[in-house]
C-alpha positions as CSV (number, residue, x, y, z in Angstrom):
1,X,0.0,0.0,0.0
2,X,2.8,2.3,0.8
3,X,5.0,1.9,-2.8
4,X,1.4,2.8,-4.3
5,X,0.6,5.7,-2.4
6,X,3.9,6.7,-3.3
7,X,4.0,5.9,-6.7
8,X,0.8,7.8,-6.5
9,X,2.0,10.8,-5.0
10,X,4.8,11.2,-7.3
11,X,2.4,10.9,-10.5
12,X,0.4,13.5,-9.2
13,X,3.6,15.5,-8.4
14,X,4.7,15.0,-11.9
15,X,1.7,16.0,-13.6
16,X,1.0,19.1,-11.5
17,X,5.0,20.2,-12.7
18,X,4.0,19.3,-16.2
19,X,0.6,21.8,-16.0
20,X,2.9,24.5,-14.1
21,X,5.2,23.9,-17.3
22,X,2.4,24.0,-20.0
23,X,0.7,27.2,-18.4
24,X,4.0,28.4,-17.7
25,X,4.9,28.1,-21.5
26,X,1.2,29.1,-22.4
27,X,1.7,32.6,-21.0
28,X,4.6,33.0,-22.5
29,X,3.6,32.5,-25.7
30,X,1.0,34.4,-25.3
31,X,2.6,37.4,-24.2
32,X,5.4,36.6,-26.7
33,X,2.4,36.8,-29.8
34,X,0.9,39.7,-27.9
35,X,4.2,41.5,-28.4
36,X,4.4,40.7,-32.1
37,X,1.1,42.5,-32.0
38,X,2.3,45.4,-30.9
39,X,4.0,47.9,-33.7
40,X,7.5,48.2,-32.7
41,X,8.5,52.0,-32.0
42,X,12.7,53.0,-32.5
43,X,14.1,54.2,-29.1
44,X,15.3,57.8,-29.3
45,X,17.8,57.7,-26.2
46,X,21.5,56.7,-25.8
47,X,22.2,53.2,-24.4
48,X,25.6,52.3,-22.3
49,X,27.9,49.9,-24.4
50,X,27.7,46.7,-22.8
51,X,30.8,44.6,-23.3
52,X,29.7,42.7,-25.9
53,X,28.7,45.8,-28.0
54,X,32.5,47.4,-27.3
55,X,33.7,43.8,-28.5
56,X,31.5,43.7,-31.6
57,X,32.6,46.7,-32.7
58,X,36.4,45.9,-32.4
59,X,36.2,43.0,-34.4
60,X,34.0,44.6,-37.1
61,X,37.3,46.9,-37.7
62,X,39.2,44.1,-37.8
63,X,38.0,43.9,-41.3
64,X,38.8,47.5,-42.2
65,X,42.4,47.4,-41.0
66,X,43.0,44.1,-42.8
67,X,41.6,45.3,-46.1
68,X,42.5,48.9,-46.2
69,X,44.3,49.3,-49.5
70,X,47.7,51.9,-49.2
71,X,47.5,52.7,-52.5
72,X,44.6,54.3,-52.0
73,X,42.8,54.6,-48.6
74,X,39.6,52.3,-50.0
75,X,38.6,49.5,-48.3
76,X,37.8,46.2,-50.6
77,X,34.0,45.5,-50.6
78,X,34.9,41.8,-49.9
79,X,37.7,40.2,-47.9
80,X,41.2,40.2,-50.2
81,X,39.1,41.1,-52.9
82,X,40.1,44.8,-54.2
83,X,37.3,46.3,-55.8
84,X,34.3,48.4,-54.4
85,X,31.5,50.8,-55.7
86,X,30.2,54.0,-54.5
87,X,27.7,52.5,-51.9
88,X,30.8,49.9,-50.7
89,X,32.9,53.7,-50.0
90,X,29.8,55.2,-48.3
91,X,30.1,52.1,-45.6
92,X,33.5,52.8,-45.8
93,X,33.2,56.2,-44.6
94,X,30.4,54.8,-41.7
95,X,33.0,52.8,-40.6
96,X,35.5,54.9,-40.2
97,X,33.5,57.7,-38.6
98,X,32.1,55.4,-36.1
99,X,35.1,53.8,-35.3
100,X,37.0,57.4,-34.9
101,X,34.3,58.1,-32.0
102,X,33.9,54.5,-30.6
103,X,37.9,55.0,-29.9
104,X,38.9,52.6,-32.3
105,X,40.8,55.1,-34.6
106,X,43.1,57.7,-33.2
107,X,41.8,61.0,-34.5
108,X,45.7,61.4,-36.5
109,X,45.0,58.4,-38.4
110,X,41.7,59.1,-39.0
111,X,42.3,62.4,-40.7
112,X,45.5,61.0,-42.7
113,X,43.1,58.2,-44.0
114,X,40.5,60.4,-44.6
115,X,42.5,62.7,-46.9
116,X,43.9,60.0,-49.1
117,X,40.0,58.4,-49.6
118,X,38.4,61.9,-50.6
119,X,41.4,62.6,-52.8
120,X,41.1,59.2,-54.7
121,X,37.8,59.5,-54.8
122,X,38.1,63.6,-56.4
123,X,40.2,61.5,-59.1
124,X,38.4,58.7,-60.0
125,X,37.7,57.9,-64.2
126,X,34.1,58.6,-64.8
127,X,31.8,57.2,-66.9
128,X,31.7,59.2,-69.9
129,X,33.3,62.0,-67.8
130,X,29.6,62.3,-66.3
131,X,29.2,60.3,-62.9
132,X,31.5,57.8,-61.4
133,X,31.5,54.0,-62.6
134,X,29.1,51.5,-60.9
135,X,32.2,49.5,-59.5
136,X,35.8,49.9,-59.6
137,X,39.7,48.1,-58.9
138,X,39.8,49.8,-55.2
139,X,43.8,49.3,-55.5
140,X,43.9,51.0,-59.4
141,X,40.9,53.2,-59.6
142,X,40.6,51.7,-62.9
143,X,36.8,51.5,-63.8
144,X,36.0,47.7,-64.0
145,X,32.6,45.5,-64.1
146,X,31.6,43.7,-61.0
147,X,34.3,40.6,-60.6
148,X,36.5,41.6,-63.4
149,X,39.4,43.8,-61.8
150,X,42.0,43.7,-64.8
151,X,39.9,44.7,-67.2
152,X,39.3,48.8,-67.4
153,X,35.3,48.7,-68.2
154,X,32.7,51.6,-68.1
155,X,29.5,49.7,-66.8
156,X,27.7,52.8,-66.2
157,X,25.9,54.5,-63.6
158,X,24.0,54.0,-60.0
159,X,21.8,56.7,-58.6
160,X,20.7,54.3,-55.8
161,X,24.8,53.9,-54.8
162,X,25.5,57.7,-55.4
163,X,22.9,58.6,-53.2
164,X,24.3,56.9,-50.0
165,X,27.8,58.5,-51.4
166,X,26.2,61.9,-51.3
167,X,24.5,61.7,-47.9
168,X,27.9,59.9,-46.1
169,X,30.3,62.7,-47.4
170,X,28.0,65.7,-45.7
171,X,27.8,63.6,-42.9
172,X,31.6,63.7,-43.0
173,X,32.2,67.1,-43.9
174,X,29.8,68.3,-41.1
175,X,31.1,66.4,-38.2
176,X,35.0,66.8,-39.3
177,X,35.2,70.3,-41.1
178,X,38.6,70.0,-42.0
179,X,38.1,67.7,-44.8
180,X,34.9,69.6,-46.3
181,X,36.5,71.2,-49.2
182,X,37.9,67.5,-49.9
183,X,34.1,66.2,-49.5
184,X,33.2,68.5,-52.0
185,X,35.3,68.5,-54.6
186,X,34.3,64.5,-54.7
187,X,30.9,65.7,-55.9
188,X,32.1,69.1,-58.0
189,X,33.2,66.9,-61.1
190,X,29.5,65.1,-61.2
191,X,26.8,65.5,-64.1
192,X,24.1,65.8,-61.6
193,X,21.2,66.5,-64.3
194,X,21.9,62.6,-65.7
195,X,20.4,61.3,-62.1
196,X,17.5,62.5,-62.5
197,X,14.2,62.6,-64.8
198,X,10.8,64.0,-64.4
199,X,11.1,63.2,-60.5
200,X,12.9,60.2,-60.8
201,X,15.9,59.1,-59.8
202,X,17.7,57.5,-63.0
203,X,21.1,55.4,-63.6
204,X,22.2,53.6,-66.7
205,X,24.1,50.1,-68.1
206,X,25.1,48.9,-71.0
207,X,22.8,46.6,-73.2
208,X,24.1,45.2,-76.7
209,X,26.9,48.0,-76.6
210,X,24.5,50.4,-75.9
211,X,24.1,52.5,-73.1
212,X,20.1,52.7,-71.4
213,X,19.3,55.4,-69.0
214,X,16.5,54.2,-67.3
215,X,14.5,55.4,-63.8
216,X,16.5,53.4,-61.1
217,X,15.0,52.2,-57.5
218,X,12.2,50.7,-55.9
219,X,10.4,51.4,-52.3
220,X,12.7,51.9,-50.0
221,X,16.0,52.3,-51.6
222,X,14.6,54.7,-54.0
223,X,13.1,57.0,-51.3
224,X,16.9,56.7,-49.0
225,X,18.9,57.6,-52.0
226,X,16.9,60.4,-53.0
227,X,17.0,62.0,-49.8
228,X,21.1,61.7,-49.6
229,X,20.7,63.2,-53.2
230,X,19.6,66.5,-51.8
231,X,22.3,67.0,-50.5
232,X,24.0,67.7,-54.0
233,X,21.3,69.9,-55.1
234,X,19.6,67.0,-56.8
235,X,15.5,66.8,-55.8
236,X,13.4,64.0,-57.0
237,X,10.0,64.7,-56.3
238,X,8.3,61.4,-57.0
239,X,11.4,59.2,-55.8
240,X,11.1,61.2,-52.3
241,X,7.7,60.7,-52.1
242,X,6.9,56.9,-50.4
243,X,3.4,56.9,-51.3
244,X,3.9,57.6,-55.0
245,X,4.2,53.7,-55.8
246,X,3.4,52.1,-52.6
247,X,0.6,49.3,-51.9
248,X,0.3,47.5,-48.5
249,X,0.8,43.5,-48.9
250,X,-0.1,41.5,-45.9
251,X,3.0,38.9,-44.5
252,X,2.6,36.8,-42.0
253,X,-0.7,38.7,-40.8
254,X,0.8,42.4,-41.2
255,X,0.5,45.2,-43.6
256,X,3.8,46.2,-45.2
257,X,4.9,48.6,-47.8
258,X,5.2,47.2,-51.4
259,X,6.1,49.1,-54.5
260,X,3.2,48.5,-56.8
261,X,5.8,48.4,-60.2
262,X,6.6,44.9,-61.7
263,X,9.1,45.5,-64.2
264,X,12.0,45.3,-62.1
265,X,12.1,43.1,-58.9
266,X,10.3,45.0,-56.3
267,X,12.7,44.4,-53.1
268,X,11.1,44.5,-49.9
269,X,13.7,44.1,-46.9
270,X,15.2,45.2,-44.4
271,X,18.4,47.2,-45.5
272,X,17.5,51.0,-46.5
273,X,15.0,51.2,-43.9
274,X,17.4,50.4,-41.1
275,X,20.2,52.5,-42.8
276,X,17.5,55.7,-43.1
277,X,17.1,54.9,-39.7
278,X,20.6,54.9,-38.5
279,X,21.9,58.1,-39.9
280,X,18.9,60.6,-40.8
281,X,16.3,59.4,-38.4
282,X,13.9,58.4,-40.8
283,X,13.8,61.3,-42.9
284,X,13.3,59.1,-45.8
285,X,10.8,56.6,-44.7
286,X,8.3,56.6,-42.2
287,X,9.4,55.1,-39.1
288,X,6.1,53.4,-39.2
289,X,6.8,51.1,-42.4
290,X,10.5,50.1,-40.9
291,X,8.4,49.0,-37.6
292,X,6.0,47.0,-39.9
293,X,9.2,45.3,-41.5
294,X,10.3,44.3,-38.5
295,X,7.2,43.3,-37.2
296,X,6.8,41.0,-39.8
297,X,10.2,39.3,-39.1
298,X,9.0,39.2,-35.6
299,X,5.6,37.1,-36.9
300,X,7.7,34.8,-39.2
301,X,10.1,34.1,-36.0
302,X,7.7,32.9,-33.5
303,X,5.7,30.5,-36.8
304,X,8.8,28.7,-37.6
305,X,10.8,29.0,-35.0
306,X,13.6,30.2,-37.0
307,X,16.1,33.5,-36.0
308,X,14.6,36.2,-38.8
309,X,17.0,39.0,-39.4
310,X,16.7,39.0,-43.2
311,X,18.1,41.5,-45.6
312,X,20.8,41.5,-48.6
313,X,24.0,39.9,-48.1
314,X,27.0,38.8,-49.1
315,X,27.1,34.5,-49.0
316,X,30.4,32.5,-48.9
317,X,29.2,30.2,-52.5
318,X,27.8,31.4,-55.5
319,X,26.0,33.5,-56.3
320,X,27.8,35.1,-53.6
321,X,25.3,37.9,-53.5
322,X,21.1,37.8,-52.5
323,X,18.6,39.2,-51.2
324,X,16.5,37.8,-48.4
325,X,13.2,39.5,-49.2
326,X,10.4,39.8,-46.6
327,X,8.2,40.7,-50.2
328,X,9.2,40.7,-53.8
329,X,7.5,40.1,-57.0
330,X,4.0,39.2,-55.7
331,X,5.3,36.6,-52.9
332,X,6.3,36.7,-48.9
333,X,9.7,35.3,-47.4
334,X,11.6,35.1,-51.2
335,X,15.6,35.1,-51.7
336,X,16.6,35.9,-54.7
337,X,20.0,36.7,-56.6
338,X,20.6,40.0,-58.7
339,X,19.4,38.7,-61.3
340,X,16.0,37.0,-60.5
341,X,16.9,33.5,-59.4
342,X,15.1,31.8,-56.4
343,X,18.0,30.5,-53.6
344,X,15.2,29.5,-50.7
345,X,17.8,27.1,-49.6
346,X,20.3,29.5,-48.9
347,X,18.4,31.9,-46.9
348,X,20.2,33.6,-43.9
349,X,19.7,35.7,-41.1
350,X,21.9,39.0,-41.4
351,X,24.6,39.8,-38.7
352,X,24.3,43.5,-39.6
353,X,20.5,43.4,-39.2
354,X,20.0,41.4,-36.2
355,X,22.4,44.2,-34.7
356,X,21.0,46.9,-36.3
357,X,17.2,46.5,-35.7
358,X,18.3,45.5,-31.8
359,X,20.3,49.2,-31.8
360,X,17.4,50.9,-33.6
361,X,14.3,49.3,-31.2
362,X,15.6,46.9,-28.4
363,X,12.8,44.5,-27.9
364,X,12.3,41.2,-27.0
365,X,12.4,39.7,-30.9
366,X,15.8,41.8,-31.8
367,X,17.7,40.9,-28.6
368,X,17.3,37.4,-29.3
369,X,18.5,38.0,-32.5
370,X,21.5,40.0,-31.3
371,X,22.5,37.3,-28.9
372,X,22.0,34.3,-31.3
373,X,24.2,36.4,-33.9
374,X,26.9,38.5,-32.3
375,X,29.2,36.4,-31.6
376,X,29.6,35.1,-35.6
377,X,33.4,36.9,-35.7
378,X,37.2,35.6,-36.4
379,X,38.8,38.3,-33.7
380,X,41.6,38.4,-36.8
381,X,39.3,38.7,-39.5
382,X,36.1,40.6,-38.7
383,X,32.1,39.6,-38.3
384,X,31.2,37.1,-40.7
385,X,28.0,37.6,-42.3
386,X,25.2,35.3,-40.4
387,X,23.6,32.1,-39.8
388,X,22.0,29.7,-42.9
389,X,18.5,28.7,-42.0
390,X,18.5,25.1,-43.5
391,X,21.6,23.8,-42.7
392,X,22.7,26.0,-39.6
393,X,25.7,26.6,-40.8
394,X,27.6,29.9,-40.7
395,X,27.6,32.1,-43.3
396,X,31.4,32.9,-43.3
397,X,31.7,36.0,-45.8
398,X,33.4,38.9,-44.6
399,X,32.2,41.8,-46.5
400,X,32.8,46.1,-46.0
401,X,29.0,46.3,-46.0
402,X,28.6,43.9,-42.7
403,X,31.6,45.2,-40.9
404,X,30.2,48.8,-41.3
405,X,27.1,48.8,-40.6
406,X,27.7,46.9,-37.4
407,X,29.8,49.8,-36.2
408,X,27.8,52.4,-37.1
409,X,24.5,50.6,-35.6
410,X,26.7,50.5,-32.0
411,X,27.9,54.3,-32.7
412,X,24.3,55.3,-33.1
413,X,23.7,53.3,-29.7
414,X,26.1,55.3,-27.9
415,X,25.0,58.7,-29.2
416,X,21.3,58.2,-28.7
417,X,20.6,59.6,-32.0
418,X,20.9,59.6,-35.8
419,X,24.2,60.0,-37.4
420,X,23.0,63.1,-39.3
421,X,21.9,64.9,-36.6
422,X,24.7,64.4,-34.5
423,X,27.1,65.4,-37.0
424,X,25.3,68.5,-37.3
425,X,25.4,69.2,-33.7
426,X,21.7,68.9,-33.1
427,X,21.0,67.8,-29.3
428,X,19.5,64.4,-28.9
């Protein structure tokens, strides 16, 4: 009677710890989908560094002082791969800047390697003498196509890349004076009336031998480069505008903002969103639509189960380049390559963006993204680039683009506000 009563007593025992567990985990979820119902607002006030922010950062310039090129201050857009394009030397600048103020770059340094970048970039070959080349040997400042260093090439134009170029050189002539006149004679030789067409931002390449200027961005990136454009004197009125093209899609069970044209892929994710975020504050795009984005990710997270940071990226295999879409071309969760092809089974979550959307919003979804991701590094080589859903892998490509953002997202931690503002003294 005794071993039963027992036996007894610890089945009852059991069963009331398994409905502690079950409610337990019940009200967690439930506050956990509660909280993915809730739109997620950025945070507008400077954060202390904790360790493993100060430690993230000093291995993101890592990268910069092992690819740093002497011959001419740029930075190769991919590990021991010389070449870059005007959006790879506006991360290049980010990087630099944040690391100057995060205490990473004496300010000596910082205004010797400053001088030589704005000087190569004052003399780099344009295309057609008009606007500078969509890529280029960072080691030669030949003009090149994208993987093909020997060869001199003119590939054409990017409004969408010269934009972010624009917006990071006033940033850097505001916050260090001393090298304005070298920030603006970058800009002096440009053709500023090819970027832009009845409101539209336009860029060009090269078809059958011929070149074809053509309007250039989608929702999102069109809207950040514009914005940077301004800053050159160049306004276009429709690319500014969000609304002009935009259509709400439903993902996962929330609205986001869609660009309603079809002839070119219609990229939704999460890269100029956080980046308008970052350094102007969302000037761009409403702070509203990034939330959405993110919200989204936070949805698709707590389905599957999965960490969801997604953006473009560099990969470590071909095609060595995708984009992790939330939306694109009429469907939800799509990666694709530049040109078109579906890569589902190479999806990742992004470094940069799990750090970045934690930096801009800190809340339950992006700190367990921060913490599952920042600690993908090589202390000797710099932050590699994420985590592959399928097979759990890492992601090891070391890219310019990864290694500056990250710094820039801790920078904007530590100031409390966007990069654009504090560069132009504004109080937080």
């Amino acid at each position: 009677m005794k071993t039963t009563a027992l036996t007894f007593n610890i089945r009852h025992q059991a069963l009331i710890c398994l409905a502690i567990g079950l409610t337990g985990w019940a009200i967690h979820q439930g506050l956990t989908w509660r909280q993915s119902n809730t739109l997620p607002v950025p945070i507008k006030r400077a954060m202390p560094l904790e360790w493993q922010d100060k430690a993230l950062a000093q291995k993101a310039w890592i990268y910069f002082q092992n690819n740093r090129l002497k011959e001419t201050g740029l930075v190769s857009s991919a590990a021991k791969f010389p070449a870059t394009t005007m959006w790879d030397v506006a991360s290049q600048l980010a990087g630099m800047t944040a690391a100057r103020e995060l205490d990473l770059l004496p300010p000596a340094e910082l205004d010797q390697w400053m001088a030589q970048t704005l000087a190569s970039l004052a003399k780099l070959p344009l295309y057609k003498g008009e606007l500078p080349n969509k890529a280029y040997n960072a080691r030669t400042l030949q003009p090149v196509n994208y993987g093909q260093l020997d060869k001199y090439q003119e590939i054409g134009f990017s409004a969408i890349d010269l934009g972010r170029l624009a917006l990071w050189l006033d940033i850097v002539a505001h916050r260090y004076p001393q090298h304005a006149a070298a920030a603006k004679a970058v800009t002096t030789r440009w053709q500023l009336s090819r970027l832009e067409s009845q409101g539209n931002l336009m860029g060009t390449h090269i078809e059958k031998g011929q070149e074809q200027w053509v309007q250039e961005g989608r929702l999102g990136y069109e809207q950040y480069a514009a914005y940077g454009l301004t800053k050159i004197g160049v306004v276009a009125k429709n690319a500014l505008n969000p609304t002009t093209h935009e259509q709400l899609v439903d993902v996962s069970g929330v609205k986001i903002p869609a660009d309603t044209r079809t002839t070119y892929h219609n990229y939704v994710t999460s890269e100029p969103y956080i980046l308008d975020g970052l350094e102007t504050g969302f000037k761009a795009l409403p702070a509203e639509s990034a939330g959405r984005l993110l919200q989204a990710q936070t949805r698709r997270a707590l389905i599957t189960g999965e960490l969801t940071a997604w953006s473009e990226d560099n990969i470590d295999q071909e095609p060595y380049f995708l984009y992790n879409n939330v939306f694109v071309d009429g469907q939800p969760w799509k990666v694709i390559s530049p040109q078109g092809k579906d890569h589902h089974q190479l999806r990742v979550s992004s470094t940069k963006t799990a750090v970045s959307w934690h930096m801009l919003f800190r809340n339950p979804h992006t700190e367990k993204n921060y913490k599952a991701l920042n600690w993908l590094a090589d202390p000797a080589q710099g932050v590699f680039g994420g985590v592959y859903e399928e097979t759990q892998q890492i992601n090891r490509a070391l890219s310019l683009n990864t290694n500056a953002q990250i710094l820039q997202a801790v920078l904007y931690s530590k100031i409390g506000q966007p990069l654009e503002d504090w560069a132009y003294g504004k109080a937080p």
